[in-house]
PyMOL Python script that loads the backbone (N, CA, C, O; Angstrom):
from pymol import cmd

cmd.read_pdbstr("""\
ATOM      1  N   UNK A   1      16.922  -5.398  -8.055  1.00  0.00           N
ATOM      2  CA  UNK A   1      16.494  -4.519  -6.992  1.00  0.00           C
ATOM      3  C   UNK A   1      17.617  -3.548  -6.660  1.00  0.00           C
ATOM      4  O   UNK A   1      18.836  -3.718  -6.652  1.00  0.00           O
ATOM      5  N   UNK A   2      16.731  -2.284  -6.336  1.00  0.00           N
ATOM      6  CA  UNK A   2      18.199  -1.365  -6.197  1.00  0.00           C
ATOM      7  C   UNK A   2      18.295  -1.259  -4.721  1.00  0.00           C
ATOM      8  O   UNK A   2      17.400  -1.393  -3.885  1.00  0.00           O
ATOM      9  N   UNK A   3      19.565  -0.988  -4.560  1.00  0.00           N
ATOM     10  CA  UNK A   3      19.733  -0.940  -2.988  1.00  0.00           C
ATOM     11  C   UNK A   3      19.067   0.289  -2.036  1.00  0.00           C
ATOM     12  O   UNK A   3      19.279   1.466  -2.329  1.00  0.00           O
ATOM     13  N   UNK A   4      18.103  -0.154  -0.673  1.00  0.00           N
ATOM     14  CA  UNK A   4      17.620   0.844  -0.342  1.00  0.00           C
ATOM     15  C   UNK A   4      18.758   1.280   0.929  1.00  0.00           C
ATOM     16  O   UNK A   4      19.760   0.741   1.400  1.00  0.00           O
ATOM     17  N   UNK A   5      17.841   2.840   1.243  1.00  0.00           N
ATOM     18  CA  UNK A   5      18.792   3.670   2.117  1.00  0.00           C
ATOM     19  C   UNK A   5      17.805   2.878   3.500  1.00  0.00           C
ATOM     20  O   UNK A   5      16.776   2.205   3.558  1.00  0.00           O
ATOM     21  N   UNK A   6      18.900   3.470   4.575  1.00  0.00           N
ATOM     22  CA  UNK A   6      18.349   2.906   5.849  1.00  0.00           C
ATOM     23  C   UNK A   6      17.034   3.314   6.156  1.00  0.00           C
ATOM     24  O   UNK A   6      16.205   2.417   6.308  1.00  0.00           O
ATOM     25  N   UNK A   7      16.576   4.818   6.313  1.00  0.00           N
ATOM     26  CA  UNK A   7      15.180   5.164   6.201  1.00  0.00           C
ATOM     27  C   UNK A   7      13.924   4.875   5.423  1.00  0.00           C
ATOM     28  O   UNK A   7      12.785   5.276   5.663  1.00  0.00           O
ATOM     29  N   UNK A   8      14.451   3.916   4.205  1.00  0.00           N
ATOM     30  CA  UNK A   8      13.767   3.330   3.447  1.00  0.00           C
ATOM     31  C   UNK A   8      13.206   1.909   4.082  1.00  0.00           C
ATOM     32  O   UNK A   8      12.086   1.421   3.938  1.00  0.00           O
ATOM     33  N   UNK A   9      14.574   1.288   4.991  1.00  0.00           N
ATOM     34  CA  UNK A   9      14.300  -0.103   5.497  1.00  0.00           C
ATOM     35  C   UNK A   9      13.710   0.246   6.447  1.00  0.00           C
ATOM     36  O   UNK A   9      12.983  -0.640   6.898  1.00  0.00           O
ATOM     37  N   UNK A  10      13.677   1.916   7.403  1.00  0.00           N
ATOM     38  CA  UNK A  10      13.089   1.587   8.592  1.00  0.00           C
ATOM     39  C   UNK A  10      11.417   2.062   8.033  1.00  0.00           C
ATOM     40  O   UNK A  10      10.397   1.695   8.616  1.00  0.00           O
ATOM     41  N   UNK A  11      11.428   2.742   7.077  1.00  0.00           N
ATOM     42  CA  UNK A  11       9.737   3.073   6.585  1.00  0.00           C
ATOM     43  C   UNK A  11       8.896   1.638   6.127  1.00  0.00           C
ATOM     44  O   UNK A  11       7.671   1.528   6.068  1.00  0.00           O
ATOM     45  N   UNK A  12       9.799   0.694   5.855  1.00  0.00           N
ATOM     46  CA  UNK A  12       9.050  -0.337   4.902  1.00  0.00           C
ATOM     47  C   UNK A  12       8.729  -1.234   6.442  1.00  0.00           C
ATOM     48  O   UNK A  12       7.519  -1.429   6.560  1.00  0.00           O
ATOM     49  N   UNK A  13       9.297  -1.626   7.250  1.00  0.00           N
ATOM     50  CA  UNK A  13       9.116  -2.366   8.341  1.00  0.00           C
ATOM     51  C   UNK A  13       7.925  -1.265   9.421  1.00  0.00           C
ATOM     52  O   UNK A  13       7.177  -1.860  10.196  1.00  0.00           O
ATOM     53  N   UNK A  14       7.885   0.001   9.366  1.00  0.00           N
ATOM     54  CA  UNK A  14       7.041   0.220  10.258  1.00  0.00           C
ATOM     55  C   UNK A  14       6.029   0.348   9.618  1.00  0.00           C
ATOM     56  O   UNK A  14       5.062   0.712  10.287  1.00  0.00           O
ATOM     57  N   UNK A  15       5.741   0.079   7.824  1.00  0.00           N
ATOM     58  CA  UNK A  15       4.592  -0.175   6.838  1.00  0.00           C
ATOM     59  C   UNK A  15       4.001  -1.603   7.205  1.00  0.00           C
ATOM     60  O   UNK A  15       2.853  -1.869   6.847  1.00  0.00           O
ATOM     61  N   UNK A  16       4.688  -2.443   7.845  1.00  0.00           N
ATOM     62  CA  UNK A  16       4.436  -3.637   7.471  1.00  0.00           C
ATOM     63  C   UNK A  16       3.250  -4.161   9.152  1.00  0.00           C
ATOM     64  O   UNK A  16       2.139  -4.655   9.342  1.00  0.00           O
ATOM     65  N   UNK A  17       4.681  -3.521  10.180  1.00  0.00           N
ATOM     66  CA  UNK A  17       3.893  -3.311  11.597  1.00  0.00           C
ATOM     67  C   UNK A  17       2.746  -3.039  11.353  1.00  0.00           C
ATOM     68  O   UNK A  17       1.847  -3.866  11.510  1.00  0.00           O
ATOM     69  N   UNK A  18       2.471  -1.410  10.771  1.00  0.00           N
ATOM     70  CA  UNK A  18       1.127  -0.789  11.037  1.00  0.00           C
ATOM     71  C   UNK A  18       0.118  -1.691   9.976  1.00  0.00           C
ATOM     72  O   UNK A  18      -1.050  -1.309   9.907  1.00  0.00           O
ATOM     73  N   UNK A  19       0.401  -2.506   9.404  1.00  0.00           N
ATOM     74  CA  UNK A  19      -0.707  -2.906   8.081  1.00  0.00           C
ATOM     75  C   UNK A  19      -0.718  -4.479   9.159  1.00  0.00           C
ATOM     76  O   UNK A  19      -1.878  -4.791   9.427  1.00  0.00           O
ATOM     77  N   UNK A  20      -0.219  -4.936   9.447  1.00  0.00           N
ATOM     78  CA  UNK A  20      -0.520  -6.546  10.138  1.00  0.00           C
ATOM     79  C   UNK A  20      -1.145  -5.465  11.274  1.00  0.00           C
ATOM     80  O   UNK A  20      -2.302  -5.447  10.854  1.00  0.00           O
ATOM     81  N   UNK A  21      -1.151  -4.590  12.384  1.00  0.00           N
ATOM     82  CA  UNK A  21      -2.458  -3.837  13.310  1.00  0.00           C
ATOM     83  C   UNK A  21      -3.686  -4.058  12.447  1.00  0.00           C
ATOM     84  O   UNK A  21      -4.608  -4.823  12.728  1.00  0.00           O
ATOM     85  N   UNK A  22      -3.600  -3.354  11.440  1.00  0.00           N
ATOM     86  CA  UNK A  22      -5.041  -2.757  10.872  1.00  0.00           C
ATOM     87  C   UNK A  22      -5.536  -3.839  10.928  1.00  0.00           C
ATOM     88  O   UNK A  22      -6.467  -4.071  11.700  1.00  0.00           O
ATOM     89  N   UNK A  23      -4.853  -5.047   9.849  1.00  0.00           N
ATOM     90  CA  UNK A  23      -5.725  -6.008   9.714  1.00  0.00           C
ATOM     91  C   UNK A  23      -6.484  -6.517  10.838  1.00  0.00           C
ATOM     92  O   UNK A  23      -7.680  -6.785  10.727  1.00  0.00           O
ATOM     93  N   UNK A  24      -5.985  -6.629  11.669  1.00  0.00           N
ATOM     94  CA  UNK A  24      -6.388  -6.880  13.142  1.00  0.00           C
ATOM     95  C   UNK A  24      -7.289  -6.516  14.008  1.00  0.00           C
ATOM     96  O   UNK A  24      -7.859  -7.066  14.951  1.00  0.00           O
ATOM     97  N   UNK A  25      -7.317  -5.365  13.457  1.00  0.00           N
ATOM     98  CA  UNK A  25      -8.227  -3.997  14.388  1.00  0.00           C
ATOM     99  C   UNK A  25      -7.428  -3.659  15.755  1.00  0.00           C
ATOM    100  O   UNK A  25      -7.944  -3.243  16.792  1.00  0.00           O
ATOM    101  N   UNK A  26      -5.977  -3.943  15.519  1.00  0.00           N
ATOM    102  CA  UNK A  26      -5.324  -3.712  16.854  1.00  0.00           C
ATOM    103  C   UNK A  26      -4.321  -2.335  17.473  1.00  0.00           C
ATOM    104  O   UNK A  26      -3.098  -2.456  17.398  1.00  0.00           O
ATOM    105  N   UNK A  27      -4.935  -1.033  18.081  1.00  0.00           N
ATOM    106  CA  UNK A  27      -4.501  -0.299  18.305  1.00  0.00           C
ATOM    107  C   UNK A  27      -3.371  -0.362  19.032  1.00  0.00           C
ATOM    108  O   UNK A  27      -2.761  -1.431  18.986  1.00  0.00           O
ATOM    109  N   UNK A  28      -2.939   0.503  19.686  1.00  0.00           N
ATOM    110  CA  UNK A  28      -1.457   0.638  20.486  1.00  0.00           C
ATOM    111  C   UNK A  28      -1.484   0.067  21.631  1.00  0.00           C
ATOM    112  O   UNK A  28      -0.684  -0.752  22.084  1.00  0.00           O
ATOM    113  N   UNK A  29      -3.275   0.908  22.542  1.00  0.00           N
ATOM    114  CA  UNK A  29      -3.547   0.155  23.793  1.00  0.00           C
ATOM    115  C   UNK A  29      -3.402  -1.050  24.119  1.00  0.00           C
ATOM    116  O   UNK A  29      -2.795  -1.518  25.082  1.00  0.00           O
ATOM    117  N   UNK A  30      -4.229  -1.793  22.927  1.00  0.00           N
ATOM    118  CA  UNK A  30      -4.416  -3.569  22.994  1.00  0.00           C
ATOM    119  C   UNK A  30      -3.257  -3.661  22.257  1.00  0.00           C
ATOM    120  O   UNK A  30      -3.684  -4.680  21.715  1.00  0.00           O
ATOM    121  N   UNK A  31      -2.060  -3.503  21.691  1.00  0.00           N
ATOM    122  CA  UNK A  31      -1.265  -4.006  21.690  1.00  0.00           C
ATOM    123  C   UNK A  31       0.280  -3.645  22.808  1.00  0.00           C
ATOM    124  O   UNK A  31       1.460  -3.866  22.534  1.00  0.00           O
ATOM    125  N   UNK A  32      -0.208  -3.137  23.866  1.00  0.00           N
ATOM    126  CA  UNK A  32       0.997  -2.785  24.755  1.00  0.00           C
ATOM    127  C   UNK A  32       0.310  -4.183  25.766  1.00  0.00           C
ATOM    128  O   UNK A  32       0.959  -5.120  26.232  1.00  0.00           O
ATOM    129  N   UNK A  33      -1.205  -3.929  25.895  1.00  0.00           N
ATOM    130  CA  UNK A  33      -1.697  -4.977  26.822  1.00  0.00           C
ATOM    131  C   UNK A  33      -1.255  -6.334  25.986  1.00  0.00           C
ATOM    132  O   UNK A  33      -1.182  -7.361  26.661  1.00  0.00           O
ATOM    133  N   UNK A  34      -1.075  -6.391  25.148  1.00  0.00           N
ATOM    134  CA  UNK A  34      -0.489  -7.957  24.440  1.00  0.00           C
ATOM    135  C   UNK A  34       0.753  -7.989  24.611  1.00  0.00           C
ATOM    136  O   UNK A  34       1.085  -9.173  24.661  1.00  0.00           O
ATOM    137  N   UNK A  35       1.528  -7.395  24.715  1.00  0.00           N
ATOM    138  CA  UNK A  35       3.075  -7.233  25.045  1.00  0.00           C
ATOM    139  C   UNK A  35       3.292  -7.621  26.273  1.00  0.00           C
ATOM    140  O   UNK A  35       4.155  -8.452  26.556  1.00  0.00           O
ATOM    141  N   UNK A  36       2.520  -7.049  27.133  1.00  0.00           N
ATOM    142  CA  UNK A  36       2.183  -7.120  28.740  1.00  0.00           C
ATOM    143  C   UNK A  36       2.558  -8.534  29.140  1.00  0.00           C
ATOM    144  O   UNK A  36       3.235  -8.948  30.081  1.00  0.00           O
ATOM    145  N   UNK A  37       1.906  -9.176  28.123  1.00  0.00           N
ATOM    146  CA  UNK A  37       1.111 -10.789  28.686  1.00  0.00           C
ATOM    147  C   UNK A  37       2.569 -11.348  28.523  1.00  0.00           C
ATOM    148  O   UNK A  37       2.879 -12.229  29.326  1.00  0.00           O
ATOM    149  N   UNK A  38       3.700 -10.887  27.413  1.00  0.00           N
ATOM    150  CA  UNK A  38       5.068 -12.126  27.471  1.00  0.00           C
ATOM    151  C   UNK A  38       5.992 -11.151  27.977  1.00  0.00           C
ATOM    152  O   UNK A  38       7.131 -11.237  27.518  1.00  0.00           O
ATOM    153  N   UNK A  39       5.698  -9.951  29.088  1.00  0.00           N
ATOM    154  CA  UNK A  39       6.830  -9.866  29.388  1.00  0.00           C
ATOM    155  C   UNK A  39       7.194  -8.483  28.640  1.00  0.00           C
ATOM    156  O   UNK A  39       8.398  -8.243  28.735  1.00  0.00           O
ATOM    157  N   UNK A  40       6.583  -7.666  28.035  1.00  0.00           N
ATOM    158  CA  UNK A  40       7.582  -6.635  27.383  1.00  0.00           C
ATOM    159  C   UNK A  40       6.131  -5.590  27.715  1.00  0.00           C
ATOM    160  O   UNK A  40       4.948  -5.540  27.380  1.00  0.00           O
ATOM    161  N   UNK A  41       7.064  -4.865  28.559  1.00  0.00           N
ATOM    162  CA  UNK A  41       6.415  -3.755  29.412  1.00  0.00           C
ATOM    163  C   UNK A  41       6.552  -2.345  28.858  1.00  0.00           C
ATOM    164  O   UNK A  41       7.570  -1.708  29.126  1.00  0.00           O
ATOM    165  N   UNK A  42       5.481  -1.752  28.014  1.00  0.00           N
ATOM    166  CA  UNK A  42       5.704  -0.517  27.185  1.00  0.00           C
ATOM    167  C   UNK A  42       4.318   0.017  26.941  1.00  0.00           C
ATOM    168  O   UNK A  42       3.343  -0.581  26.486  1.00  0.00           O
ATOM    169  N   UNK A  43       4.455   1.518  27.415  1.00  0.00           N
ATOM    170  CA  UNK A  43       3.294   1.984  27.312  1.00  0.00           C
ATOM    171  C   UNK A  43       2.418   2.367  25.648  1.00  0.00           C
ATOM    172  O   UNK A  43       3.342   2.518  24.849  1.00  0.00           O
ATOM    173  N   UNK A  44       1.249   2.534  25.003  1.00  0.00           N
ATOM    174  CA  UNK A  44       0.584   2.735  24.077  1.00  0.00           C
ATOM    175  C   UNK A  44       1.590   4.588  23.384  1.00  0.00           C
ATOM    176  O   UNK A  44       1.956   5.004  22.285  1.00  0.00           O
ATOM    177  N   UNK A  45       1.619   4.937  24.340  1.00  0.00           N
ATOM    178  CA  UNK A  45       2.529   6.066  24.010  1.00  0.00           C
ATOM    179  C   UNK A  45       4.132   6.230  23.032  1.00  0.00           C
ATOM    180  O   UNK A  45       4.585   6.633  21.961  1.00  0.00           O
ATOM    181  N   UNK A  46       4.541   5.520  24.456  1.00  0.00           N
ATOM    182  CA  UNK A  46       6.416   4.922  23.790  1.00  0.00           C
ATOM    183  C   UNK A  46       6.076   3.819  22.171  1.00  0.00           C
ATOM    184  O   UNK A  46       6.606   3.943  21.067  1.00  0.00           O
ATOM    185  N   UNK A  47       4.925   2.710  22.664  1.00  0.00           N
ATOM    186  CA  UNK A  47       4.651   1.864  21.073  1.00  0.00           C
ATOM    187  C   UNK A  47       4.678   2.990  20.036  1.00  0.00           C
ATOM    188  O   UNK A  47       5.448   3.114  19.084  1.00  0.00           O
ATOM    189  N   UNK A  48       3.542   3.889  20.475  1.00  0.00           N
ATOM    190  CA  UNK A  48       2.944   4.929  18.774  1.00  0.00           C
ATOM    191  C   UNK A  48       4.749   5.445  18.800  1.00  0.00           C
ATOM    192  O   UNK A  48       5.002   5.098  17.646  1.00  0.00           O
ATOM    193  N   UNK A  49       5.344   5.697  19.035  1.00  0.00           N
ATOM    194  CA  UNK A  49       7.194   6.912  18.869  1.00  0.00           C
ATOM    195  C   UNK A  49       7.745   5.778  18.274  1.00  0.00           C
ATOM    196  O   UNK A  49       8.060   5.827  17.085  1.00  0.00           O
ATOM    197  N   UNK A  50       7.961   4.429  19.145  1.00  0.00           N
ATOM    198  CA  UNK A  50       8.606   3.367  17.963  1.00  0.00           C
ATOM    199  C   UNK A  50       8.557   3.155  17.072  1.00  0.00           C
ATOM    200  O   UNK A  50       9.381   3.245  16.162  1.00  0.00           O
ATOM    201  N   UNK A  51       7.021   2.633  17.136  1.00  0.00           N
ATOM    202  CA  UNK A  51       6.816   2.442  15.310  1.00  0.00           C
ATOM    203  C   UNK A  51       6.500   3.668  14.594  1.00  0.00           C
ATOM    204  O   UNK A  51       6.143   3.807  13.425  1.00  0.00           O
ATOM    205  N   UNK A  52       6.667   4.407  15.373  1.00  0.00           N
ATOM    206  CA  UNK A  52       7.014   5.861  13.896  1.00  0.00           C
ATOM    207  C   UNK A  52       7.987   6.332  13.705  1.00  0.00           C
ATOM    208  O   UNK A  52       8.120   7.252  12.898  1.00  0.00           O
ATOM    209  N   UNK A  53       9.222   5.690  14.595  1.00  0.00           N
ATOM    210  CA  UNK A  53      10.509   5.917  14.127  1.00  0.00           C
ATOM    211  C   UNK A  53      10.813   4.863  13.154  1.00  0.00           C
ATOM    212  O   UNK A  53      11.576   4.811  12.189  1.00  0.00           O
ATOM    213  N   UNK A  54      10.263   4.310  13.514  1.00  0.00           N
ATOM    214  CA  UNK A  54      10.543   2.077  12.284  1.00  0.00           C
ATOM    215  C   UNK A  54      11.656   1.825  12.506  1.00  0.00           C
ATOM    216  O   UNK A  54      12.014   0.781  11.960  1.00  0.00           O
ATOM    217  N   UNK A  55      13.207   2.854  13.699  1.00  0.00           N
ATOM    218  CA  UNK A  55      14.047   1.565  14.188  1.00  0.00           C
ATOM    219  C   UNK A  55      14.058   0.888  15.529  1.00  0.00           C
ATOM    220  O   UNK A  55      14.344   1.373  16.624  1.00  0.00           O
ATOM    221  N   UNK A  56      13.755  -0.108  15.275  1.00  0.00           N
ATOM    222  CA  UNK A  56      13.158  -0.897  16.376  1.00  0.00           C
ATOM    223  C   UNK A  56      13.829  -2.157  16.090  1.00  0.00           C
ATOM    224  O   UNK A  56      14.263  -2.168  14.939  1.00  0.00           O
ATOM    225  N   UNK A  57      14.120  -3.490  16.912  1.00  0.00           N
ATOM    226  CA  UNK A  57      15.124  -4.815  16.953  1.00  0.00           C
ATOM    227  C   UNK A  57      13.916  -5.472  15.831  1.00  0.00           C
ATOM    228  O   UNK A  57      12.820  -5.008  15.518  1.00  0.00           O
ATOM    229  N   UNK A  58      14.577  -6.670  15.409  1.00  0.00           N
ATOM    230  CA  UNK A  58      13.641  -7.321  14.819  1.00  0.00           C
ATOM    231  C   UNK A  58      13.185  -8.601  15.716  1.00  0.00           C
ATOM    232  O   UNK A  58      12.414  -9.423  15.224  1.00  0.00           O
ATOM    233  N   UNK A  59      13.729  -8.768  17.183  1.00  0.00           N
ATOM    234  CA  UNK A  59      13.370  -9.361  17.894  1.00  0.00           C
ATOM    235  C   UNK A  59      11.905  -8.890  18.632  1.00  0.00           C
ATOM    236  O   UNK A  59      11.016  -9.544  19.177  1.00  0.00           O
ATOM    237  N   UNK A  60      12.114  -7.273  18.351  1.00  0.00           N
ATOM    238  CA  UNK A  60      10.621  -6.387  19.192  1.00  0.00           C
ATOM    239  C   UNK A  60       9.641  -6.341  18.045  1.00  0.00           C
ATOM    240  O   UNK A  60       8.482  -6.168  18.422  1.00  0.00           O
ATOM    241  N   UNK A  61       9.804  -6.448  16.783  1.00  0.00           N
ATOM    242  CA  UNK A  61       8.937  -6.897  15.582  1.00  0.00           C
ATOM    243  C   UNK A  61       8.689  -8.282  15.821  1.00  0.00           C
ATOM    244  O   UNK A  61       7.484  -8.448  16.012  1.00  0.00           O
ATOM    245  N   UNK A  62       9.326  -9.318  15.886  1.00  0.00           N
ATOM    246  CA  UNK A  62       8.299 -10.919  15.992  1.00  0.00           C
ATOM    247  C   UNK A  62       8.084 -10.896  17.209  1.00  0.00           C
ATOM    248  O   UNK A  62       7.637 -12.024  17.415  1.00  0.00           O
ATOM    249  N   UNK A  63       8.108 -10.108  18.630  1.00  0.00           N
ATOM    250  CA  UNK A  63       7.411 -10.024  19.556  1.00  0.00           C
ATOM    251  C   UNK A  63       5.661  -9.324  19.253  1.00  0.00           C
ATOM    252  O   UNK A  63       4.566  -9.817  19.527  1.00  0.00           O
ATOM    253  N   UNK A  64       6.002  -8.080  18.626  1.00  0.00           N
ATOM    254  CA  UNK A  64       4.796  -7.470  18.238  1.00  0.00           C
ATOM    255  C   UNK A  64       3.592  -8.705  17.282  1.00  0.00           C
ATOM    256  O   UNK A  64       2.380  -8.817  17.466  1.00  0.00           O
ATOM    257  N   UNK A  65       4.546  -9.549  16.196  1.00  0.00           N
ATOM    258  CA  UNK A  65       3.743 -10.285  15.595  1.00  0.00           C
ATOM    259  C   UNK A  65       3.304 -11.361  16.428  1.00  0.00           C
ATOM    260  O   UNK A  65       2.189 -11.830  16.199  1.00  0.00           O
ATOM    261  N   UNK A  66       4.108 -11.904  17.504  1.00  0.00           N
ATOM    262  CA  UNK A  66       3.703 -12.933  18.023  1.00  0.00           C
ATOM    263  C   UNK A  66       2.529 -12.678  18.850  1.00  0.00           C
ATOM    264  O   UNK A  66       1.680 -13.517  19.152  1.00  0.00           O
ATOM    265  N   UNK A  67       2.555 -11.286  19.236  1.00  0.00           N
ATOM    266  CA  UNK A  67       1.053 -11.329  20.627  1.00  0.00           C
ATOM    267  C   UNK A  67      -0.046 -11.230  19.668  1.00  0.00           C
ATOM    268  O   UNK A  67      -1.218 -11.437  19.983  1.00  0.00           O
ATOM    269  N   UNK A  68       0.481 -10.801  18.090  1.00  0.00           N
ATOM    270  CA  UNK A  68      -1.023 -10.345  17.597  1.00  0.00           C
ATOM    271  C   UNK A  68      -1.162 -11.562  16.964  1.00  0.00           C
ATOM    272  O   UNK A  68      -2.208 -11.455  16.324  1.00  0.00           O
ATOM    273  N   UNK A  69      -0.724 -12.598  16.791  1.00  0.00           N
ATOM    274  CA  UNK A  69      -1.259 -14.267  16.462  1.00  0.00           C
ATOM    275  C   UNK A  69      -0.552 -14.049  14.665  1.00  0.00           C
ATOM    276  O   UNK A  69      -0.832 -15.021  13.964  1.00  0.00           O
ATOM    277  N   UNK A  70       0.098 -13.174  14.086  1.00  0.00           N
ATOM    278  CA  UNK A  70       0.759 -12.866  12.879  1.00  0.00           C
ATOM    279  C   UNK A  70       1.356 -14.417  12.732  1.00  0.00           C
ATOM    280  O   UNK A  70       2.222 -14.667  13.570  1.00  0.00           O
ATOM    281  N   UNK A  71       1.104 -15.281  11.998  1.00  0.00           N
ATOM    282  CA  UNK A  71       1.776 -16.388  11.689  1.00  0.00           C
ATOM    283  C   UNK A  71       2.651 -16.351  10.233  1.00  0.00           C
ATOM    284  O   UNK A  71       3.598 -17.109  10.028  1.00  0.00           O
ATOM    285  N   UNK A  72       2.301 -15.611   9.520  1.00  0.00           N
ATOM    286  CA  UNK A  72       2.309 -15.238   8.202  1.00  0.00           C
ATOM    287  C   UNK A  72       2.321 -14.008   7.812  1.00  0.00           C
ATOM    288  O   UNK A  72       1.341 -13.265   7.851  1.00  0.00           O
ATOM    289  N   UNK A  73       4.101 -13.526   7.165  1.00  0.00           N
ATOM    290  CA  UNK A  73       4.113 -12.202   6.577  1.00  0.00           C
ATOM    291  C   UNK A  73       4.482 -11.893   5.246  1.00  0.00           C
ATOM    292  O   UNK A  73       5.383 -12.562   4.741  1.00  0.00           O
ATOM    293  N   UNK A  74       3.991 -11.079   4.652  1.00  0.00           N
ATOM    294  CA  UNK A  74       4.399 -11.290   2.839  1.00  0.00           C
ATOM    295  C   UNK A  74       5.301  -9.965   2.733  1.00  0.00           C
ATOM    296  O   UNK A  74       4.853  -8.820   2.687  1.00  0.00           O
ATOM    297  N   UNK A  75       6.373 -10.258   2.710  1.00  0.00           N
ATOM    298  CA  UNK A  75       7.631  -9.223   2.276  1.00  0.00           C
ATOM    299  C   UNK A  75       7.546  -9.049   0.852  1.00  0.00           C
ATOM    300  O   UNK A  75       6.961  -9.900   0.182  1.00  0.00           O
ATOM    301  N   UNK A  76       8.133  -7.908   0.246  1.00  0.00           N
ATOM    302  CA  UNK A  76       8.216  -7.955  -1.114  1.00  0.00           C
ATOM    303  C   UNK A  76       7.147  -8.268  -2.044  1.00  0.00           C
ATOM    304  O   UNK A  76       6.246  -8.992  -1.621  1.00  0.00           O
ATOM    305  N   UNK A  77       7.086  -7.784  -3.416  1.00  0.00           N
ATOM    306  CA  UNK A  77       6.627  -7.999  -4.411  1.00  0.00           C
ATOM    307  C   UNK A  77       5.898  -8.764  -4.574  1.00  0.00           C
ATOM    308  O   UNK A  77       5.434  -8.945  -5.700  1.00  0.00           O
TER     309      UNK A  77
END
""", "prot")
cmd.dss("prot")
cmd.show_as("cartoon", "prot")
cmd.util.cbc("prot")
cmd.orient("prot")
């Protein structure tokens, strides 16, 4: 594997965000209101700018997976 650039790591993680939504059928709204529920207070607005910047903690990524019930993620190849 060749080594990627940082914009590469932040495109592949906000690929991964937006594809565990879809599967889901879970927009920004219902997922700020799922955020809501443990505590992480962010509007559908500020969500859509995050994950289209893709740098974001990876603590606010297994928050995002945890409200959407994500138990299981397939990285890589």
């Amino acid at each position: 594997m060749t080594a990627w650039t940082d914009a590469e790591w932040k495109a592949e993680v906000k690929r991964l965000l937006r594809a565990e939504m879809a599967r889901r059928g879970i927009g920004y709204d219902d997922l700020a209101r799922r955020l809501a529920t443990i505590g992480v207070e962010e509007t559908a607005v500020n969500l859509r700018n995050k994950v289209s910047r893709g740098g974001f903690s990876a603590a606010f990524l297994l928050q995002c997976l945890e409200v959407m019930g994500c138990r299981v993620v397939r990285i890589g190849g």
